[in-house]
C-alpha positions as CSV (number, residue, x, y, z in Angstrom):
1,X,-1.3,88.7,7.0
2,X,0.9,89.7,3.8
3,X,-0.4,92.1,1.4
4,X,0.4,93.5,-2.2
5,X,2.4,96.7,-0.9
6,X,4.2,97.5,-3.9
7,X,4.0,97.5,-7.4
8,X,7.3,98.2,-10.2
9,X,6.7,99.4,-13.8
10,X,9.2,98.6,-16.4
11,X,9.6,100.9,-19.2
12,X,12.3,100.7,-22.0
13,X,12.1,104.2,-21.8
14,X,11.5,105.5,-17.8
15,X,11.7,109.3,-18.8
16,X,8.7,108.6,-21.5
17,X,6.6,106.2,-19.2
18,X,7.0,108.9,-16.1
19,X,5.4,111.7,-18.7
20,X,2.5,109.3,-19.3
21,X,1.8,107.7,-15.9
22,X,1.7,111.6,-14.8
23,X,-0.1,113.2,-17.2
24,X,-2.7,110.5,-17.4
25,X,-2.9,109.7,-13.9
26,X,-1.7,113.0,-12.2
27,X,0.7,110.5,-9.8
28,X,4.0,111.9,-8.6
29,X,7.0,110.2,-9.3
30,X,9.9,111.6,-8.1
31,X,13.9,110.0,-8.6
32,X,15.2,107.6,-5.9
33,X,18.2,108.8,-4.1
34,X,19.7,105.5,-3.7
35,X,22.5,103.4,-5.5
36,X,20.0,102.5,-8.8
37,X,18.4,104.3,-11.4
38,X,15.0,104.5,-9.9
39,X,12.1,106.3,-9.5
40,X,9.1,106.4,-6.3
41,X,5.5,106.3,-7.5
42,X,2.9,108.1,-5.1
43,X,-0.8,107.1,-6.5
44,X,-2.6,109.2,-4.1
45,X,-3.3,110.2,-0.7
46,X,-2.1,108.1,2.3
47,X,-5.8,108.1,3.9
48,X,-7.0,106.5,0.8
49,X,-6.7,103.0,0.2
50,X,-4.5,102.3,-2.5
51,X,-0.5,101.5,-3.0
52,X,2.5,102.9,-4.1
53,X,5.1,102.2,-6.6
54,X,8.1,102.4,-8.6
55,X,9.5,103.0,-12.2
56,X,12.5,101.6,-13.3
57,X,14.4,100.4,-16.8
58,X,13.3,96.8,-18.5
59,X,16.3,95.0,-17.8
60,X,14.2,91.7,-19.3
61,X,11.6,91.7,-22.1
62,X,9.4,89.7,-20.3
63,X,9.7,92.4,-17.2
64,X,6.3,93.9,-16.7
65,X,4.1,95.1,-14.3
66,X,5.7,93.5,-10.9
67,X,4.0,93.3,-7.5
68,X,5.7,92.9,-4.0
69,X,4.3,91.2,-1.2
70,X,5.1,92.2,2.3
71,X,6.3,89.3,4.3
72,X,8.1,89.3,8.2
73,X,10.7,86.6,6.6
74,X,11.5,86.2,3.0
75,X,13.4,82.8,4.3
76,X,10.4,81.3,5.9
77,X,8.2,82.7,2.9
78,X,10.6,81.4,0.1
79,X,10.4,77.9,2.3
80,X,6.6,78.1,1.9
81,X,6.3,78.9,-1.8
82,X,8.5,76.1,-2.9
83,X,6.4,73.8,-0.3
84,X,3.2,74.8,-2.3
85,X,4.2,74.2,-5.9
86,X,6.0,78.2,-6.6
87,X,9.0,78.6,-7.8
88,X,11.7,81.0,-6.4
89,X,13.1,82.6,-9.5
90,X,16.0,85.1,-8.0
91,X,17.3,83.7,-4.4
92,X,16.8,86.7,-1.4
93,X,18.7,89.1,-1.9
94,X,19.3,92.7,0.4
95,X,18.9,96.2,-0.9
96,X,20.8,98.8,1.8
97,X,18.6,100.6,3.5
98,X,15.4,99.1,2.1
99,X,16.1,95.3,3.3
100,X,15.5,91.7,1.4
101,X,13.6,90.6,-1.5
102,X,13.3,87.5,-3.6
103,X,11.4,86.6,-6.8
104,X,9.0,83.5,-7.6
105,X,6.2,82.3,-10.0
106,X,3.4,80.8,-8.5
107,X,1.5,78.0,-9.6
108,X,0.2,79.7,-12.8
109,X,3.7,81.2,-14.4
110,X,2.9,84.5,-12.6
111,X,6.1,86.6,-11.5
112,X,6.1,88.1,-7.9
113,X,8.5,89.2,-5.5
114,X,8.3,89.3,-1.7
115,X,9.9,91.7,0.5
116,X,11.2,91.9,4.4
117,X,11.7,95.6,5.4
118,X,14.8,96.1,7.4
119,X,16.4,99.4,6.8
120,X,19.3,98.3,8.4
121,X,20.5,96.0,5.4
122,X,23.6,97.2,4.9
């Protein structure tokens, strides 16, 4: 069954919302090494239930808080969104090494994006 596995904060300011999101929260947020300005948000222990995030620039104003659902095929999930009413926003698309990803709105004007690990995407 798909579940929420990842969350993204946008910040005008990434440095600045870092500071806050680890002095309030006492998470971990430590500089992607891949090809984008990014950072990887640890909320706690693995043996706790709870997910994981990122931190990256506002590239939109509208860009907020934005949750990932895992899915085994962003095609056959993208197919079943637009069957029930979603819209796909940004078409899949691959990240190397991480794997594919589209956006949608659902029913309600809410943002999402799905995601199909591969880290073969090249």
């Amino acid at each position: 069954m798909p579940r929420v596995t990842h969350f993204e904060i946008n910040a005008d300011q990434p440095l600045r919302a870092k500071k806050f999101y680890e002095n309030v929260f006492d998470w971990k947020i430590e500089k992607w090494e891949g090809s984008v300005e990014y950072w990887l948000i640890s909320t706690g222990q693995e043996d706790i239930p709870g997910i994981d995030g990122g931190l990256q620039k506002r590239e939109n104003p509208d860009d907020k808080i934005f949750n990932f659902i895992d899915v085994p095929s962003v095609d056959e999930f993208c197919k079943k969104i637009v069957k029930n009413g979603g819209t796909i926003t940004t078409p899949k698309f691959s990240i190397p090494g991480v794997g594919y990803f589209a956006f949608f709105k659902d029913t309600e004007g809410n943002q999402f994006g799905i995601m199909e690990e591969n880290e073969s995407v090249k």
